[in-house]
DOFI-138995 format. One record per residue (C-alpha): residue number from 1; chain; x, y, z. Coordinates in steps of 0.2 Angstrom, whole numbers, plus 5000, padded with zeros to 4 digits. Example, Ala and Ser with C-alpha at 12.3 -4.5 7.8 and 13.67 -1.06 7.14 Angstrom:
BEGIN
<r><k>1</k><c>A</c><x>5062</x><y>4978</y><z>5039</z></r>
<r><k>2</k><c>A</c><x>5068</x><y>4995</y><z>5036</z></r>
END
This chain:
BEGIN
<r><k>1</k><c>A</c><x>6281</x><y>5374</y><z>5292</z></r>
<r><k>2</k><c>A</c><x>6275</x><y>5360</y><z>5282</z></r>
<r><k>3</k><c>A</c><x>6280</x><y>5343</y><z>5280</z></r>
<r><k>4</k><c>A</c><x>6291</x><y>5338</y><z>5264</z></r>
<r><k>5</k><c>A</c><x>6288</x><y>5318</y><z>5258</z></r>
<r><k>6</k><c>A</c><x>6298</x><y>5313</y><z>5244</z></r>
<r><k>7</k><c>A</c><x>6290</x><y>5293</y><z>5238</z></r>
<r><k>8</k><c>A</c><x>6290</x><y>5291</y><z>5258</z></r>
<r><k>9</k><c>A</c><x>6307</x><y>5297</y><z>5264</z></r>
<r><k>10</k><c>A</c><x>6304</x><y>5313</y><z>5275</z></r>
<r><k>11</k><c>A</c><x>6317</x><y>5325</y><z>5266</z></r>
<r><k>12</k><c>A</c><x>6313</x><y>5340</y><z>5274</z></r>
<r><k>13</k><c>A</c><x>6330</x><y>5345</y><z>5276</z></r>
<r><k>14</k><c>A</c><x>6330</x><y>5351</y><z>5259</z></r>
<r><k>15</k><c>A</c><x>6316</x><y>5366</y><z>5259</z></r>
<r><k>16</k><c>A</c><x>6331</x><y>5373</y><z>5274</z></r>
<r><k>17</k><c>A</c><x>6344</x><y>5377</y><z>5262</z></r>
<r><k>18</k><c>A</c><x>6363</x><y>5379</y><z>5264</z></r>
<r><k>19</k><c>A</c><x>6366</x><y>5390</y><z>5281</z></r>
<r><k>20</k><c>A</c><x>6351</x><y>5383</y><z>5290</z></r>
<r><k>21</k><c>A</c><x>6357</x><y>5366</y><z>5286</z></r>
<r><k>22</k><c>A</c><x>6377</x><y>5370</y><z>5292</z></r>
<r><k>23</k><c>A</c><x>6369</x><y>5377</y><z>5307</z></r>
<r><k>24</k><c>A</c><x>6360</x><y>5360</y><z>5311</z></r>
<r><k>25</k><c>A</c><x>6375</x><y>5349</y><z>5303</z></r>
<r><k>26</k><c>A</c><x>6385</x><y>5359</y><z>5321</z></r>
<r><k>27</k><c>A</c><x>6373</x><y>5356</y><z>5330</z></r>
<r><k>28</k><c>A</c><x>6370</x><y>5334</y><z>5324</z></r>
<r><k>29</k><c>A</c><x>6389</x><y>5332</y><z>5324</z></r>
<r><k>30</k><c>A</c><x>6392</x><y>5341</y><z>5341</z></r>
<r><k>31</k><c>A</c><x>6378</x><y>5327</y><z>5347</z></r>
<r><k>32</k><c>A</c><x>6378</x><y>5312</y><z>5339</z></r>
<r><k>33</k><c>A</c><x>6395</x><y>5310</y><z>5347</z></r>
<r><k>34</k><c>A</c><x>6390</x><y>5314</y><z>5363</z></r>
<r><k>35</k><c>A</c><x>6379</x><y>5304</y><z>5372</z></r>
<r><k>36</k><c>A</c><x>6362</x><y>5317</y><z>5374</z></r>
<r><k>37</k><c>A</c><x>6356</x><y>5312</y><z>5357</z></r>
<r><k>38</k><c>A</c><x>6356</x><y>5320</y><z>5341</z></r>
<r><k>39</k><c>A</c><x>6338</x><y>5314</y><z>5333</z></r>
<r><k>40</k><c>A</c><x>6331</x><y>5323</y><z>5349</z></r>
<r><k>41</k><c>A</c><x>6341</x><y>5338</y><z>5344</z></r>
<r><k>42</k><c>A</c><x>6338</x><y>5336</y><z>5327</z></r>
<r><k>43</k><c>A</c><x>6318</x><y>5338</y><z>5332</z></r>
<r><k>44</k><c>A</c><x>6320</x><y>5351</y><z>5347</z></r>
<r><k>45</k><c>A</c><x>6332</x><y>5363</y><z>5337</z></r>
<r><k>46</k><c>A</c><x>6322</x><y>5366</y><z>5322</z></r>
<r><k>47</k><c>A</c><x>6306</x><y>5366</y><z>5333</z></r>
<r><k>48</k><c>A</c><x>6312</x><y>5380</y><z>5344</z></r>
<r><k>49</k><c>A</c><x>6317</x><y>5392</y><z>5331</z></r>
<r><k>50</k><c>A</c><x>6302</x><y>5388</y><z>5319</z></r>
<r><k>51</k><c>A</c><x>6312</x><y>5377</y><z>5306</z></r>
<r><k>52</k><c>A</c><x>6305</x><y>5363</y><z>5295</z></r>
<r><k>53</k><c>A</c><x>6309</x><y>5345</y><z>5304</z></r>
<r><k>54</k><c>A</c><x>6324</x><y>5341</y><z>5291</z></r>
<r><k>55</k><c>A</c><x>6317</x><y>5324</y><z>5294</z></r>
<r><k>56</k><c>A</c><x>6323</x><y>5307</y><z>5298</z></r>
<r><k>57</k><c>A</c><x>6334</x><y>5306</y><z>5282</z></r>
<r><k>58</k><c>A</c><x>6345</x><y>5319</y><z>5286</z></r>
<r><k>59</k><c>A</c><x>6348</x><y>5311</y><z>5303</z></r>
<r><k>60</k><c>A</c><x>6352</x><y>5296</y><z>5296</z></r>
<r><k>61</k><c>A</c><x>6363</x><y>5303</y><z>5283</z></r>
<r><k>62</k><c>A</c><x>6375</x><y>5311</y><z>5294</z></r>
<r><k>63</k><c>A</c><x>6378</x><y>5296</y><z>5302</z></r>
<r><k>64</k><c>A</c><x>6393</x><y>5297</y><z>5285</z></r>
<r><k>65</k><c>A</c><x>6400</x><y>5314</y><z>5296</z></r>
<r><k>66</k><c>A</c><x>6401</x><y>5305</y><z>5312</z></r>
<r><k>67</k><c>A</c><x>6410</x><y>5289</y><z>5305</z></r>
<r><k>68</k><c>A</c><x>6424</x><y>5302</y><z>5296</z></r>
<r><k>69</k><c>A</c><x>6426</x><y>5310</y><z>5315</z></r>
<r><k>70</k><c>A</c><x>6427</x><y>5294</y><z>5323</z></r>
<r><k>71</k><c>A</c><x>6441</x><y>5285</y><z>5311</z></r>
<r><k>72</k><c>A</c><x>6450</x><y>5299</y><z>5312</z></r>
<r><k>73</k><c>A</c><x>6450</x><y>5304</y><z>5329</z></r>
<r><k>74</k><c>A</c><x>6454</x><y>5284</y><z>5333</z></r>
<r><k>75</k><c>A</c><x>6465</x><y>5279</y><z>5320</z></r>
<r><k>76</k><c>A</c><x>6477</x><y>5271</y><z>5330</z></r>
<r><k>77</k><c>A</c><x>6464</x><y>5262</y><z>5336</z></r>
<r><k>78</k><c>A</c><x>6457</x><y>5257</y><z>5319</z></r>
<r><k>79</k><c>A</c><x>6472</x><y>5253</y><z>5312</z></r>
<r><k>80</k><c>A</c><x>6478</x><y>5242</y><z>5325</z></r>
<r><k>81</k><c>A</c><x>6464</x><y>5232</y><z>5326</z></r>
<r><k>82</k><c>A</c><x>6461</x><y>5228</y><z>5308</z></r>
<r><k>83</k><c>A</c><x>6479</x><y>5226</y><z>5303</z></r>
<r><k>84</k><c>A</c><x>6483</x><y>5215</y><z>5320</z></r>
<r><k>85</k><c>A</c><x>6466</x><y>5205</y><z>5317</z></r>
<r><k>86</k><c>A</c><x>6471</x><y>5200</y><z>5301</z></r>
<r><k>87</k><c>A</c><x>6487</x><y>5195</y><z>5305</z></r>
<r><k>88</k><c>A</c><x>6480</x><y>5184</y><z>5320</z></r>
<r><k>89</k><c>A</c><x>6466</x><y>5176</y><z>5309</z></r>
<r><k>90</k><c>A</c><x>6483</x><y>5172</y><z>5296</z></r>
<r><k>91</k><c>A</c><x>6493</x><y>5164</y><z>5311</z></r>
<r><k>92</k><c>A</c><x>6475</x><y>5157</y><z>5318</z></r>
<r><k>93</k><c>A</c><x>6479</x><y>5166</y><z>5334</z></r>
<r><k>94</k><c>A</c><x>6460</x><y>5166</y><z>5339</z></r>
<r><k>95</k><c>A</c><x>6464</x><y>5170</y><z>5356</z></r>
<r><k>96</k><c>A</c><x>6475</x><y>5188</y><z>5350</z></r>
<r><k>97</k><c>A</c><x>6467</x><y>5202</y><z>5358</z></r>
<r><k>98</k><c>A</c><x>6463</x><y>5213</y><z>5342</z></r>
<r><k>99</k><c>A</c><x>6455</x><y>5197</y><z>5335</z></r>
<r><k>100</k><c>A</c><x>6444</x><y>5196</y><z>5350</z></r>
<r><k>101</k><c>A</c><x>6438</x><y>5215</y><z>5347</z></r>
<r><k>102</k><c>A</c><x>6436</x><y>5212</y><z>5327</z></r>
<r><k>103</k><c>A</c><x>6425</x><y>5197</y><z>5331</z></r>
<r><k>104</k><c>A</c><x>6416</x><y>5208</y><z>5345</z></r>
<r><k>105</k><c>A</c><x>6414</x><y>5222</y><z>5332</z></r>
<r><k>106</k><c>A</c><x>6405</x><y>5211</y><z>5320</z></r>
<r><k>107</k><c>A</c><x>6394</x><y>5202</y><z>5333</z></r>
<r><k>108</k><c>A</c><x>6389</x><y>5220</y><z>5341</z></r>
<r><k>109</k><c>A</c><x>6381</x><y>5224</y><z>5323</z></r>
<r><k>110</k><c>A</c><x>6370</x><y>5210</y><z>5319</z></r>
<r><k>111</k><c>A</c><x>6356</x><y>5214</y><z>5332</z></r>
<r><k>112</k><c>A</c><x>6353</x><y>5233</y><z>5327</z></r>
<r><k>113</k><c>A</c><x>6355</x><y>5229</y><z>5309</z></r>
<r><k>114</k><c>A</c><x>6342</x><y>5217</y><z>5311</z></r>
<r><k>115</k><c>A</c><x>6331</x><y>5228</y><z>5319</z></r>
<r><k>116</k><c>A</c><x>6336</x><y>5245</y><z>5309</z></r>
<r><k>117</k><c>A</c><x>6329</x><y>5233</y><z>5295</z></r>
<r><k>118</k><c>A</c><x>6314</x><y>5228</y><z>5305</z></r>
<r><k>119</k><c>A</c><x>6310</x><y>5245</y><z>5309</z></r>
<r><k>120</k><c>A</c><x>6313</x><y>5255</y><z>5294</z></r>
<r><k>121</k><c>A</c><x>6299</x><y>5256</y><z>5286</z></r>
<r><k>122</k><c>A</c><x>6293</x><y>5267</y><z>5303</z></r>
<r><k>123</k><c>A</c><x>6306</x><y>5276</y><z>5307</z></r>
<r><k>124</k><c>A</c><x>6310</x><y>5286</y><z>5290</z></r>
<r><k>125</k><c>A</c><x>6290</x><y>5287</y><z>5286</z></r>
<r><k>126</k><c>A</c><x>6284</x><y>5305</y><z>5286</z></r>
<r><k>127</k><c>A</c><x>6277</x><y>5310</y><z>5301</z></r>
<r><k>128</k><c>A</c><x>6284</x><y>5294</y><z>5311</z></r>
<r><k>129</k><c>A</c><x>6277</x><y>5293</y><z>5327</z></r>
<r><k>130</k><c>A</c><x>6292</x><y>5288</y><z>5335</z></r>
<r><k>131</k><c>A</c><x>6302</x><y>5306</y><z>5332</z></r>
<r><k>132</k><c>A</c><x>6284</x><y>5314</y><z>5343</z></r>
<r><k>133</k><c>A</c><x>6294</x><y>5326</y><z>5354</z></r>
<r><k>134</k><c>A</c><x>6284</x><y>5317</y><z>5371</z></r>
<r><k>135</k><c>A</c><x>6293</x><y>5300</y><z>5365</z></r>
<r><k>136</k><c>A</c><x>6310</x><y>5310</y><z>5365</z></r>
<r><k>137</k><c>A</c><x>6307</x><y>5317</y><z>5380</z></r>
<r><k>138</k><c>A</c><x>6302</x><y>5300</y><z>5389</z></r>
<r><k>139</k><c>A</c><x>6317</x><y>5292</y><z>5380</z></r>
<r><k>140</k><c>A</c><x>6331</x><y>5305</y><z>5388</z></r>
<r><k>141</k><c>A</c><x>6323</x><y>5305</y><z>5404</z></r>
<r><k>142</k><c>A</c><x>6323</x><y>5284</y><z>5404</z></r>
<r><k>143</k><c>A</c><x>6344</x><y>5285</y><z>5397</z></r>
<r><k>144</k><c>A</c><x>6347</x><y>5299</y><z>5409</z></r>
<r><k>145</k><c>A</c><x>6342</x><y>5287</y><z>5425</z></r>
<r><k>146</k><c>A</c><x>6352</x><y>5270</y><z>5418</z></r>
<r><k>147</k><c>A</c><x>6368</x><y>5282</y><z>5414</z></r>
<r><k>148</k><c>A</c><x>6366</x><y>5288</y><z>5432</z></r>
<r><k>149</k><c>A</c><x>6363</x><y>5272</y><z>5435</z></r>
<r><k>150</k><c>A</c><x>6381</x><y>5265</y><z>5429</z></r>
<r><k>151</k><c>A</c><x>6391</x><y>5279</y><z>5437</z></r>
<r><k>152</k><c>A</c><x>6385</x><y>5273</y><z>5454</z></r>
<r><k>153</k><c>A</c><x>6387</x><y>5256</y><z>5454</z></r>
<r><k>154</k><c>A</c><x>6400</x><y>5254</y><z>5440</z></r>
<r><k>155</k><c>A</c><x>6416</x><y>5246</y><z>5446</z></r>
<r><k>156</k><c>A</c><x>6426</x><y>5258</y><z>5429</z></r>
<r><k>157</k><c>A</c><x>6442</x><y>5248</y><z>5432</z></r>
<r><k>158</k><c>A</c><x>6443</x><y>5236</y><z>5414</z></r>
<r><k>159</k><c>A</c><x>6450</x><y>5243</y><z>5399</z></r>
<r><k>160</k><c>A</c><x>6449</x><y>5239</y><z>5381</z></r>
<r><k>161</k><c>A</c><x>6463</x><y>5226</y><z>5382</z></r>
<r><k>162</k><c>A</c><x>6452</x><y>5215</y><z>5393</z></r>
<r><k>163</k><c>A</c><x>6436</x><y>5217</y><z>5381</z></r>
<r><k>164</k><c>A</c><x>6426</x><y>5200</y><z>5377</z></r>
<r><k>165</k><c>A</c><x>6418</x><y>5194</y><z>5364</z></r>
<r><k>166</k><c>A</c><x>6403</x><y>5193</y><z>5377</z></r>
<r><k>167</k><c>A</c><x>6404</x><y>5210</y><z>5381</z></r>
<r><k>168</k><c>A</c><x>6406</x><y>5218</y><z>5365</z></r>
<r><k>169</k><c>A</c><x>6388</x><y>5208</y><z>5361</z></r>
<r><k>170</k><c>A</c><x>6379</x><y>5215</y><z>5375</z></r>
<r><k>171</k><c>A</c><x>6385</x><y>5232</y><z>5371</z></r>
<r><k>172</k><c>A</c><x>6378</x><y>5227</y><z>5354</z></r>
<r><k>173</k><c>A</c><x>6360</x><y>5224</y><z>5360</z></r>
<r><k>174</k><c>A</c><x>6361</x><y>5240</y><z>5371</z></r>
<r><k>175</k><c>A</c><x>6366</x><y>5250</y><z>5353</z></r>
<r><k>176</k><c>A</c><x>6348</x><y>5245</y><z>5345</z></r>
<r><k>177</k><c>A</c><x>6339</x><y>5256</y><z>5359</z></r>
<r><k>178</k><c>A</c><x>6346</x><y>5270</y><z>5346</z></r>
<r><k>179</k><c>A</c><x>6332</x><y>5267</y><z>5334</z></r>
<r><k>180</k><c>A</c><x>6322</x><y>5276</y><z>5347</z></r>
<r><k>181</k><c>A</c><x>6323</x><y>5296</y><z>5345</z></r>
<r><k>182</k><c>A</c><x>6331</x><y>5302</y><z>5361</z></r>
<r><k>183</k><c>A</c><x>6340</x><y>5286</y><z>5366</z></r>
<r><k>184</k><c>A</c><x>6354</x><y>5292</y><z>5360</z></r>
<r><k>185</k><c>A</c><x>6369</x><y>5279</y><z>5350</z></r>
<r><k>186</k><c>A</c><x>6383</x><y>5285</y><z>5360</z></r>
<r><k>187</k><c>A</c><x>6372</x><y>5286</y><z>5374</z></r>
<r><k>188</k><c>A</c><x>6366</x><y>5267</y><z>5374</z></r>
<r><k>189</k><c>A</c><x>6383</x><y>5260</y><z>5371</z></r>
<r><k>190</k><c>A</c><x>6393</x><y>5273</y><z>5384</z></r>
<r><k>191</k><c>A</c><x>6378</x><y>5267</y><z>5396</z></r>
<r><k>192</k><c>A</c><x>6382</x><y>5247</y><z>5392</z></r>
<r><k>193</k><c>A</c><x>6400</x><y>5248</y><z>5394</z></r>
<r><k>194</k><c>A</c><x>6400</x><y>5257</y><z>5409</z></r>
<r><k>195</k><c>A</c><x>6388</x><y>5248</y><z>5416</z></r>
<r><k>196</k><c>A</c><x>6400</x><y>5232</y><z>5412</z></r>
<r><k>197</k><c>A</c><x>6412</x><y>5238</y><z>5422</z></r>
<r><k>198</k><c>A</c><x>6424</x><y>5247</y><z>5411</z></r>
<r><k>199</k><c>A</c><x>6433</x><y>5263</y><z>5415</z></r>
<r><k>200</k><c>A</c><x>6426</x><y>5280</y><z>5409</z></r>
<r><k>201</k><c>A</c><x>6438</x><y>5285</y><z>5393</z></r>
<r><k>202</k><c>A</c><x>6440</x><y>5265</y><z>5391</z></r>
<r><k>203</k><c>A</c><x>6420</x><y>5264</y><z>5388</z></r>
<r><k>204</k><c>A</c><x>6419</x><y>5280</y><z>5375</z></r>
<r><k>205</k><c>A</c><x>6433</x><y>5270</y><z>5364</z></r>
<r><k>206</k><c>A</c><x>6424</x><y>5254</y><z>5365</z></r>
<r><k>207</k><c>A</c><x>6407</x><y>5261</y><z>5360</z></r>
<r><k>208</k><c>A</c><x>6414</x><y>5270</y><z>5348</z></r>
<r><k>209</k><c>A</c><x>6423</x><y>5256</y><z>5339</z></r>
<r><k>210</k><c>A</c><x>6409</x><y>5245</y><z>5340</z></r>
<r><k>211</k><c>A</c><x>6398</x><y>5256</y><z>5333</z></r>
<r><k>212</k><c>A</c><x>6408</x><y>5258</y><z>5318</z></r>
<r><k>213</k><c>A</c><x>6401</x><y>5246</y><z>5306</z></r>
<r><k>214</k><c>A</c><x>6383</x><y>5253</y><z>5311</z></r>
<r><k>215</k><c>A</c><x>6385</x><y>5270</y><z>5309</z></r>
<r><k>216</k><c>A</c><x>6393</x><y>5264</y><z>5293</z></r>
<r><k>217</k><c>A</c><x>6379</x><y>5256</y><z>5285</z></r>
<r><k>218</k><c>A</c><x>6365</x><y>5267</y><z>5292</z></r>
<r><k>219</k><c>A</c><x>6373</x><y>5283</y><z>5283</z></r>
<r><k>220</k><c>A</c><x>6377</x><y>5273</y><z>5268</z></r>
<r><k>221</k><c>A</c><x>6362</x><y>5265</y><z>5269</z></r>
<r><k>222</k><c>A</c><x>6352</x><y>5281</y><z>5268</z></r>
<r><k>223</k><c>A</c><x>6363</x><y>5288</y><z>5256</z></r>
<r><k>224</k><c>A</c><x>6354</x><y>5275</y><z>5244</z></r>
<r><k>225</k><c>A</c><x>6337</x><y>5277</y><z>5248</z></r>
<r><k>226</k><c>A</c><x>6341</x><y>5297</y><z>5243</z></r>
<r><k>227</k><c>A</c><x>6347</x><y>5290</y><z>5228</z></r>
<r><k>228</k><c>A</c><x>6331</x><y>5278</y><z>5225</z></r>
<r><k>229</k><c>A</c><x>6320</x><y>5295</y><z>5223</z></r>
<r><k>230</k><c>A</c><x>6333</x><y>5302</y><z>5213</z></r>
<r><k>231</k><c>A</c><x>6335</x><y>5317</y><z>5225</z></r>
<r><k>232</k><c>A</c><x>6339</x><y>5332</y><z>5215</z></r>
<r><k>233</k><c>A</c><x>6353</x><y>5339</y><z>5214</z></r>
<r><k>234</k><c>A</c><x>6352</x><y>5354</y><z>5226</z></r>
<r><k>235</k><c>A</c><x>6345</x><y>5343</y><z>5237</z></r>
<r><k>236</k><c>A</c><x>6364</x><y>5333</y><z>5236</z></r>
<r><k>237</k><c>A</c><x>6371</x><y>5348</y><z>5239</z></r>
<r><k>238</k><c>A</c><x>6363</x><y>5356</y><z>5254</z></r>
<r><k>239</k><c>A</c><x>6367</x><y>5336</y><z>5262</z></r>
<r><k>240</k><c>A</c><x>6386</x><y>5340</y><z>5258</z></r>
<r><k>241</k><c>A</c><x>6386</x><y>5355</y><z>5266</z></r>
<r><k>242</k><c>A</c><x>6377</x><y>5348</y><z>5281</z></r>
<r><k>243</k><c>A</c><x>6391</x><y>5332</y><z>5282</z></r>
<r><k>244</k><c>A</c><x>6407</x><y>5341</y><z>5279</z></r>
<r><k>245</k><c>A</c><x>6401</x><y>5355</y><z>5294</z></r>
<r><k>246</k><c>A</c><x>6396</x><y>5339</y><z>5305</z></r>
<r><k>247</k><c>A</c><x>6412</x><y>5329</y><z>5301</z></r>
<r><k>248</k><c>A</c><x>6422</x><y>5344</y><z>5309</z></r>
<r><k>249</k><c>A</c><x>6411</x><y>5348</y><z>5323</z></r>
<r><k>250</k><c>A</c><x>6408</x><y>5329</y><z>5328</z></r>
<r><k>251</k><c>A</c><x>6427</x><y>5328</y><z>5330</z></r>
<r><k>252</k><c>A</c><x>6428</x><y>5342</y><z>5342</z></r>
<r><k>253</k><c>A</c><x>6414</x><y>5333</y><z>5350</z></r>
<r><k>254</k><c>A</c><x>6424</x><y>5317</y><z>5353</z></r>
<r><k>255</k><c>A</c><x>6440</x><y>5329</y><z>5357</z></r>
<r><k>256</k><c>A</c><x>6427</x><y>5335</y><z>5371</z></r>
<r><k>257</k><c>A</c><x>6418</x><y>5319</y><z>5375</z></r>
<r><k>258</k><c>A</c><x>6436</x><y>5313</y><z>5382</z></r>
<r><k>259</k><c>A</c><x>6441</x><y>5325</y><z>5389</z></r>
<r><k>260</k><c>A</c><x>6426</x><y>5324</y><z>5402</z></r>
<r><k>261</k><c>A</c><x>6427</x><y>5308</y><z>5405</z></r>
<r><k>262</k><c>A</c><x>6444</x><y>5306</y><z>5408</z></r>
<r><k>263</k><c>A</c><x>6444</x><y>5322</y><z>5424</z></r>
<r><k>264</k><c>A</c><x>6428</x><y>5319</y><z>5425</z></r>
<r><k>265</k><c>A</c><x>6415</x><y>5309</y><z>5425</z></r>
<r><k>266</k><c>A</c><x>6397</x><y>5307</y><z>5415</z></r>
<r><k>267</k><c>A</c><x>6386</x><y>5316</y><z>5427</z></r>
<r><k>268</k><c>A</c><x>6386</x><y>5331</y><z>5417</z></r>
<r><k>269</k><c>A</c><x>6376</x><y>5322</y><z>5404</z></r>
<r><k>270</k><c>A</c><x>6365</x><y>5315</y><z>5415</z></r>
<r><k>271</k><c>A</c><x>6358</x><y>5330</y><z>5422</z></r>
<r><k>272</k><c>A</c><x>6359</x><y>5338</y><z>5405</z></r>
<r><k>273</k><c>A</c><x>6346</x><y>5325</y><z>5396</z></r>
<r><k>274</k><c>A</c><x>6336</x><y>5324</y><z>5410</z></r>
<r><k>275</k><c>A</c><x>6334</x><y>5344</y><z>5411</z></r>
<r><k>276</k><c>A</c><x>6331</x><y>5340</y><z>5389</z></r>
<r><k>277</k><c>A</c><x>6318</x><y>5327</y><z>5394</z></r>
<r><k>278</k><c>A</c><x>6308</x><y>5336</y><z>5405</z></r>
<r><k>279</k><c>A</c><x>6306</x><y>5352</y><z>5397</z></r>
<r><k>280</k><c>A</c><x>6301</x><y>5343</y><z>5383</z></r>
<r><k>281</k><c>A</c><x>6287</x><y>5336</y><z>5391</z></r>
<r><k>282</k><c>A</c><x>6283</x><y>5351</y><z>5397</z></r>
<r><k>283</k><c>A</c><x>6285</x><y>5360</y><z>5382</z></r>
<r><k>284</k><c>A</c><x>6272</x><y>5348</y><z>5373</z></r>
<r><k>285</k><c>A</c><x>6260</x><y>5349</y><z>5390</z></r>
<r><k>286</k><c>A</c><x>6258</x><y>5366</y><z>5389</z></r>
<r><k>287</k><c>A</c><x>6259</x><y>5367</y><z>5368</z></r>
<r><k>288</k><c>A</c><x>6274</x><y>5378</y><z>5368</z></r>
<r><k>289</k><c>A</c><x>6281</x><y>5365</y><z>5357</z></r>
<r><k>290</k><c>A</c><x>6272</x><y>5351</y><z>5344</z></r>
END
């Protein structure tokens, strides 16, 4: 394997090629929904099979596949909050509820915007210390204990009706924990909101919906740092194959992601990244993995 930089930007992704990249592109949508993190799958995956890292890029990229799963798969939820916060802010109804969420959405940006733009210049170098497979590790075992953590003492009684504008912020700051490989998006959010007292399915819409604009920009984001060292166009087209095969599986994510949740509970993930989290540290202990 050898690493691929690109003016800075890890681009490894493209030296994999179309199947290899529609096999990670399942595997990145199936996980950036769920809430065992995607960048530490993104890193373990590749490493286990002797892939080239596709890099932090690629990862950030597909961030466009999970925004497609998410609006579609909450539309009703997407379209009543934009269209009945508009026609609250037009009757200055500031107290209507899908005005409280559309404020609560914006507010839950600013903090990781401010620190994805912080942070950038080291988490997308080559090489970035922060995707080492020991800090993954670390970081799922640390998300695995404060999930536990929420399904224990947790009341899971309020829903998305009763969201605050307070809330929705808090659940912002948790979201910029993402930045760390391993943390996990949905994992930092779902973690927050249940941890606020909010029922199990009622917690998975609210951190998706908040995380909205984020993913948004992150995807778009990298979408024009590709553009800024004029990636090829091969290079386009292997990302395409990678985004339209993580759209779909990301959907069936969230379509599974409910369903758990709502007979269920989230102890299944717990144990699973805490399982992840200490083979990986194994697995760098005893150089199975680098």
């Amino acid at each position: 394997m050898t690493d691929v930089c690109t003016q800075g930007l890890d681009t490894g992704f493209v030296g994999l090629g179309y199947a290899k990249v529609a096999f990670l592109g399942i595997v990145q949508g199936i996980t950036e929904l769920l809430p065992i993190s995607s960048t530490a799958h993104m890193r373990v995956v590749p490493a286990v099979l002797g892939w080239q890292d596709p890099g932090s890029a690629f990862s950030a990229a597909m961030q466009l596949a999970a925004l497609a799963a998410v609006v579609s798969y909450f539309w009703s939820d997407v379209r009543d909050v934009a269209a009945g916060s508009l026609s609250a802010l037009a009757r200055r109804d500031f107290a209507n509820r899908h005005f409280r969420l559309a404020v609560g959405i914006v507010l839950a940006t600013v903090p990781i915007v401010i620190a994805g733009l912080a942070l950038s210049g080291v988490l997308n170098a080559c090489n970035s210390p922060l995707r080492g497979l020991a800090v993954i590790g670390w970081a799922c075992i640390v998300m695995a204990v404060l999930l536990a953590l929420s399904e224990i003492y947790a009341r899971h009684r309020l829903t998305l009706e009763k969201v605050s504008v307070l809330d929705a912020a808090l659940v912002g700051v948790a979201q910029v924990g993402a930045l760390i490989p391993g943390v996990s998006r949905s994992g930092s959010t779902l973690t927050a909101a249940l941890g606020l007292g909010y029922a199990r399915p009622e917690a998975a819409r609210l951190s998706f919906l908040l995380g909205l604009p984020a993913i948004a920009l992150a995807g778009l984001k990298e979408l024009w740092e590709l553009h800024k060292i004029h990636l090829g166009a091969y290079g386009w087209s292997v990302l395409a194959v990678g985004l339209v095969v993580a759209s779909i599986s990301a959907f069936f994510a969230i379509w599974g992601l409910m369903r758990v949740l709502e007979r269920f509970s989230a102890w299944p993930f717990v144990i699973y990244r805490g399982l992840l989290g200490i083979l990986l540290l194994i697995g760098v202990a005893f150089g199975w993995l680098s």
